[in-house]
PATORFI-689850 format. One record per residue: y, x, z of N, C-alpha, C in turn. Coordinates in steps of 0.05 Angstrom, whole numbers, padded with zeros to 5 digits, always signed. Example, Ala and Ser with C-alpha at 12.3 -4.5 7.8 and 13.67 -1.06 7.14 Angstrom:
<balums>
-00114+00264+00156-00090+00246+00156-00066+00264+00156-00045+00257+00142-00021+00273+00143+00001+00258+00157
</balums>
This chain:
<balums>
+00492+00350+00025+00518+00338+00032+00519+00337+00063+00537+00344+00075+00545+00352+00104+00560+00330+00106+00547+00309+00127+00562+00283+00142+00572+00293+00171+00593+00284+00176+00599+00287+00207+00590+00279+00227+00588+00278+00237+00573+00275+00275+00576+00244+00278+00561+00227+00276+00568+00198+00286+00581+00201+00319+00598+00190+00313+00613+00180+00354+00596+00166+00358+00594+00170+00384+00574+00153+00404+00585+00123+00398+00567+00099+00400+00566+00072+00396+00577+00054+00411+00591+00045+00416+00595+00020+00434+00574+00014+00446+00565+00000+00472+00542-00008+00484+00531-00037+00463+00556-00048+00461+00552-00074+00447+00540-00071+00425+00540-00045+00406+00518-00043+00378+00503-00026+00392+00488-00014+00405+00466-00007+00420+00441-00033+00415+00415-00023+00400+00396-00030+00399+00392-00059+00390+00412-00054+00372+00409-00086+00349+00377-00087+00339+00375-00107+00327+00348-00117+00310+00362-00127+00289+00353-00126+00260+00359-00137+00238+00339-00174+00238+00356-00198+00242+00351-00212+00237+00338-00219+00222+00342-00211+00192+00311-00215+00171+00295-00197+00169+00297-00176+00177+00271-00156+00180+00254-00153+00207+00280-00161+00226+00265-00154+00253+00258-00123+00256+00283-00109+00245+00274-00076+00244+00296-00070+00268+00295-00055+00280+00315-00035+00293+00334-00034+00275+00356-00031+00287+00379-00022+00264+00385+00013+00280+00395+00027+00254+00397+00052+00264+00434+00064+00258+00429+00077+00271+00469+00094+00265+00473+00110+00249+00492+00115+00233+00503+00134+00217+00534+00132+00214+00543+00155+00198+00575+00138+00188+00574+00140+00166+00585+00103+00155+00582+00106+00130+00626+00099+00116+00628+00112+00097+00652+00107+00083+00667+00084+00083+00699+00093+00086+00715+00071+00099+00723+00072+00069+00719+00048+00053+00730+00035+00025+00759+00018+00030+00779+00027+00017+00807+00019+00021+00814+00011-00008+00828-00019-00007+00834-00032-00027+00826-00058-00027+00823-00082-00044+00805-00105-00040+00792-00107-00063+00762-00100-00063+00744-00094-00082+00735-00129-00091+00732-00136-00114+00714-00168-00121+00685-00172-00111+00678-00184-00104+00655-00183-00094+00635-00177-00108+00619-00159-00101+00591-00147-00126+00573-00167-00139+00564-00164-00151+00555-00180-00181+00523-00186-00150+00518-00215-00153+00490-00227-00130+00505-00223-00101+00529-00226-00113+00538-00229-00079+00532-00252-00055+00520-00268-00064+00507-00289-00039+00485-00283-00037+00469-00278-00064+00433-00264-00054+00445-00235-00036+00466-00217-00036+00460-00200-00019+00458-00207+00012+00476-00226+00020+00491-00232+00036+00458-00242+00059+00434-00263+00035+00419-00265+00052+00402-00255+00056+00392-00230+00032+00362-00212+00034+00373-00180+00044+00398-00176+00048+00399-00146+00060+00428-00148+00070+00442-00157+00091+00462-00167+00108+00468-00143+00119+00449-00132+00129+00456-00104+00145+00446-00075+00133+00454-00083+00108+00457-00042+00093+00475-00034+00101+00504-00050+00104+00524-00032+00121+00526-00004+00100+00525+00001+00067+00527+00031+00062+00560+00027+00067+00578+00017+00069+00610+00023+00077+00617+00005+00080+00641+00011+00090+00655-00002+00112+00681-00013+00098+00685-00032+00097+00716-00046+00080+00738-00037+00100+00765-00023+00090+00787-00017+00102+00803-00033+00101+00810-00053+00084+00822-00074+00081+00843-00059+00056+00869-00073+00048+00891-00065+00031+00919-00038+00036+00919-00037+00064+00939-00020+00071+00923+00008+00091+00931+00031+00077+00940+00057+00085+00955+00068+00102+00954+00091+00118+00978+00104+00136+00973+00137+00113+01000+00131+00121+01003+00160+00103+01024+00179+00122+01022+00200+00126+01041+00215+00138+01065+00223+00132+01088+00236+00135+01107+00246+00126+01103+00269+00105+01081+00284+00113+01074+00304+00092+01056+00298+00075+01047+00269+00073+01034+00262+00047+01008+00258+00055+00994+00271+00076+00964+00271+00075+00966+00237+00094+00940+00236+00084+00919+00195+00094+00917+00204+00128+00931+00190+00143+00928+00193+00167+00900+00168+00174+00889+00146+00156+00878+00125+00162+00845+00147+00164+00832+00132+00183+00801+00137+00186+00795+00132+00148+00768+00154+00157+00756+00159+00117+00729+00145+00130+00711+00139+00163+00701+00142+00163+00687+00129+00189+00672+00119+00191+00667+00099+00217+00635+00099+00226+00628+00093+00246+00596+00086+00257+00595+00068+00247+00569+00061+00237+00556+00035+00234+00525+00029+00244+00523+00008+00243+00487+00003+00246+00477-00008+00211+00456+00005+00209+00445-00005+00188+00413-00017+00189+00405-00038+00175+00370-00042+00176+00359-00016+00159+00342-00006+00163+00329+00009+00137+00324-00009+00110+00306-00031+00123+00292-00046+00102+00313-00062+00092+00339-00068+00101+00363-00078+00086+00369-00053+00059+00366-00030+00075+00375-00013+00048+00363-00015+00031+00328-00015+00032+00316-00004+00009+00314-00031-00005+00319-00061+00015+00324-00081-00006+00347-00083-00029+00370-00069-00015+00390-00066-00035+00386-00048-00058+00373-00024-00055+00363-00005-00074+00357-00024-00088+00327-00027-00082+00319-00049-00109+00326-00071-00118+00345-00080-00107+00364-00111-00116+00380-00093-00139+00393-00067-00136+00410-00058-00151+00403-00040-00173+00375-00044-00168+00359-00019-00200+00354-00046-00207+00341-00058-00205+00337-00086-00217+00356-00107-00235+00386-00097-00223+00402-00117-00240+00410-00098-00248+00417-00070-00264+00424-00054-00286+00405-00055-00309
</balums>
């Protein structure tokens, strides 16, 4: 799968630390989610054992759409992520299926 080029960072997310890991946080772009999704099933245990997986980005409820139909809204944004936030979410989420 071919991701696009992360844009350079704001100075201000430059060289975060993940507060419960104490890891570096690193950059990618992850998916701009449009709509208002319910909150995922352990939504307060996520909130305090993996805060910064960051796998996407909430767009909120409203769209731009163009005159010819195509999504003028971003699909797609920088983020910082923990590593060890992710692979806690991995296994928070093989665990509760």
């Amino acid at each position: 799968m071919n991701l696009p080029i992360p844009r350079p960072l704001p100075n201000k997310m430059r060289k975060k630390v993940c507060k419960i890991h104490g890891t570096i946080m690193l950059s990618e772009v992850a998916k701009i989610a449009y709509g208002l999704p319910g909150p995922p099933i352990g939504y307060p245990d996520e909130m305090k054992r993996f805060p910064n997986a960051n796998t996407e980005v909430l767009g909120g409820c409203c769209i731009e759409i163009g005159d010819d139909g195509k999504l003028l809204s971003p699909t797609n944004e920088a983020v910082l992520y923990c590593p060890d936030c992710r692979q806690a979410q991995k296994e928070f989420q093989s665990s509760s299926n």
